[in-house]
ZAMARGU-4260 file (C-alpha; in steps of 0.2 Angstrom, whole numbers, plus 5000, padded with zeros to 4 digits):
<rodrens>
0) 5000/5000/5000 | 5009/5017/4996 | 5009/5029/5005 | 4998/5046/5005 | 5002/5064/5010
5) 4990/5076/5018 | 4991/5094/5024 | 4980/5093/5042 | 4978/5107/5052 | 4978/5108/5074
10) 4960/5111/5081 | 4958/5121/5096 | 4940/5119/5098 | 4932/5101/5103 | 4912/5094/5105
15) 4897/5093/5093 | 4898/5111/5087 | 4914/5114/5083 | 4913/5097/5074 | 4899/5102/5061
20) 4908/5118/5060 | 4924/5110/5055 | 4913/5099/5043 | 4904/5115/5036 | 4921/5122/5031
25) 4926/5107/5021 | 4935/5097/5033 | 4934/5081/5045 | 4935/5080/5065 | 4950/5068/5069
30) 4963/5062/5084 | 4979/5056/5081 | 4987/5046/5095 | 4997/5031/5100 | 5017/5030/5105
35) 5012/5038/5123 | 5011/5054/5115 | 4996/5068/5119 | 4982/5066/5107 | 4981/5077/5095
40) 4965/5083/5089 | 4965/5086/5069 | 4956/5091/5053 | 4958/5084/5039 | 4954/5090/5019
45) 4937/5081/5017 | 4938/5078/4997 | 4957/5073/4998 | 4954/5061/5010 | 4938/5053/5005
50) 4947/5050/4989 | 4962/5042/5000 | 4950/5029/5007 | 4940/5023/4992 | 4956/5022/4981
55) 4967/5014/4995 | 4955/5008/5008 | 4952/5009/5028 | 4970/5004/5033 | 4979/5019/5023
60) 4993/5024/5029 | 4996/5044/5030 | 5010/5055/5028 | 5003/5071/5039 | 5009/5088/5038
65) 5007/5096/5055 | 5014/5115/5057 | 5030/5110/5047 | 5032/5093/5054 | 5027/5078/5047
70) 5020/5062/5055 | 5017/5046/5049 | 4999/5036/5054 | 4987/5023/5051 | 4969/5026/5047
75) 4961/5016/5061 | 4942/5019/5064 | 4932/5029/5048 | 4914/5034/5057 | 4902/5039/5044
80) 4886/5045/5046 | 4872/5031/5046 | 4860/5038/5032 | 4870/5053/5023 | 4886/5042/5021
85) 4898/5058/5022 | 4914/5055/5035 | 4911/5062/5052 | 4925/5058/5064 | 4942/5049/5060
90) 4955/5041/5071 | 4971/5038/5069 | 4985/5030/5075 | 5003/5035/5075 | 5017/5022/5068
95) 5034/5024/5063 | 5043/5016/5048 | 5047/4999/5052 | 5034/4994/5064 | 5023/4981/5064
100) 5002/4984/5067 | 4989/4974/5068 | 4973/4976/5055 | 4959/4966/5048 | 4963/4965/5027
105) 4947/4961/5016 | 4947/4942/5007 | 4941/4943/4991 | 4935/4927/4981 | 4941/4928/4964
110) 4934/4915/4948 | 4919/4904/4950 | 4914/4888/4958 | 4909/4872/4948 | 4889/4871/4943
115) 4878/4865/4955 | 4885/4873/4968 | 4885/4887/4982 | 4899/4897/4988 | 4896/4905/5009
120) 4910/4917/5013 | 4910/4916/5032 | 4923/4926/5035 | 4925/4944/5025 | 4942/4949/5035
125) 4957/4942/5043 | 4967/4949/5057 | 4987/4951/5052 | 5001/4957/5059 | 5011/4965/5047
130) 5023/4981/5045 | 5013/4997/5043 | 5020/5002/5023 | 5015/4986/5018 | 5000/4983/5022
135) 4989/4974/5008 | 4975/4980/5002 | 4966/4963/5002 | 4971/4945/5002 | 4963/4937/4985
140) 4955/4919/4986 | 4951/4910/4971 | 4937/4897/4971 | 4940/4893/4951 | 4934/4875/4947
145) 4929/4872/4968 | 4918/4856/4968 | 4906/4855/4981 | 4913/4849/5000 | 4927/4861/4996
150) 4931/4871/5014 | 4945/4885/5015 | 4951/4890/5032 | 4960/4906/5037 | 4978/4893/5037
155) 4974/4890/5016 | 4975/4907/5013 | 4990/4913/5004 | 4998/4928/5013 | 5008/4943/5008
160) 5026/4943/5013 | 5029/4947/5030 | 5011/4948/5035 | 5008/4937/5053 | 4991/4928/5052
165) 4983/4933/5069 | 4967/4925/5066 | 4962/4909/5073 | 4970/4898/5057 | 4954/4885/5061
170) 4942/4900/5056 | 4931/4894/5041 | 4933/4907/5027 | 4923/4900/5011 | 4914/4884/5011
175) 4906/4878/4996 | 4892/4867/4996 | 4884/4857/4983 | 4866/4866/4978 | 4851/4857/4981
180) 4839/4852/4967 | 4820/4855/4963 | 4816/4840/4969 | 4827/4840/4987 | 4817/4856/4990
185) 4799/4849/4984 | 4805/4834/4997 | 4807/4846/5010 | 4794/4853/5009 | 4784/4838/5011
190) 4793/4831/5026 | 4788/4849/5035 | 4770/4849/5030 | 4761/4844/5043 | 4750/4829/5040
195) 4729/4831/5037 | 4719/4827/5052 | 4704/4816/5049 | 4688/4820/5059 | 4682/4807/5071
200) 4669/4795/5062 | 4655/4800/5076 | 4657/4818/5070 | 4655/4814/5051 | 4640/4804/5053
205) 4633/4818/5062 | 4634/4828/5048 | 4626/4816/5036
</rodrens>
């Protein structure tokens, strides 16, 4: 993952409404910590780093430009807004070069499955432990030709160099089943109906 330089500028003022003010003039809220340091509260360029995040993702790591100086950080927590989708608040963590950090890296399945079958991604992320200017942007599994029975756990996932798996390897990541057919579904349904209940013969003579 390369890394991205942005200008941020100190904020003096803190709580909700200097928030939306910082938000009305084109900026996001954010705290940059870690090392034992002081946090330090922070805007950032709302257009430059929107764009940061959808081209490099949520683990981007930031070159920031703070009063001449510059410090190096890892885009930990993104909070959006629930129903307008716009960035409200942003943390981040400072690293140095070198240093290893822990994140959750997207697995994404790649070709497709034999016929007649259905593909369950249980698990969307894995936990590494890897150095913070070469953190992938995803780990990339491919399913091509996968028969039905086929089960790939977080150990069968192929890793980039360095990275330390800190999931549980046992996790189950993809499991691909064989589909059912029209005629296991109609027999299911038959086994759940429940079965008609004849009237006591008394009854229906009564009727009659």
């Amino acid at each position: 993952m390369s890394e991205v330089r942005l200008a941020a500028e100190p904020r003096t003022e803190f709580g909700k409404g200097a928030a939306r003010r910082t938000r009305r003039d084109g900026k996001i809220p954010a705290v940059l910590y870690g090392h034992g340091s002081e946090p330090k509260h922070l805007a950032l360029p709302a257009i430059e780093f929107a764009r940061v995040v959808r081209e490099h993702g949520q683990n981007a790591v930031l070159t920031l430009d703070i009063d001449s100086k510059s410090e190096l950080a890892l885009t930990k927590t993104v909070t959006t807004h629930p129903i307008k989708n716009y960035i409200e608040h942003v943390d981040l963590l400072l690293v140095q070069r070198g240093e290893k950090v822990t994140v959750e890296v997207p697995v994404v399945l790649t070709g497709d499955a034999q016929p007649g079958t259905l593909v369950t991604q249980d698990a969307t992320t894995l936990q590494v432990a890897v150095e913070a200017l070469h953190i992938p942007e995803q780990f990339e599994v491919s399913i091509e030709g996968a028969g039905g029975g086929t089960q790939i756990l977080a150990s069968d996932v192929t890793l980039s160099a360095g990275a330390e798996l800190l999931t549980d390897p046992e996790t189950l990541v993809i499991a691909i089943n064989v589909a059912p057919t029209a005629a296991d579904m109609e027999g299911e349904v038959a086994e759940g109906a429940e079965p008609a209940v004849e009237e006591p013969a008394e009854a229906v003579a009564a009727e009659s």
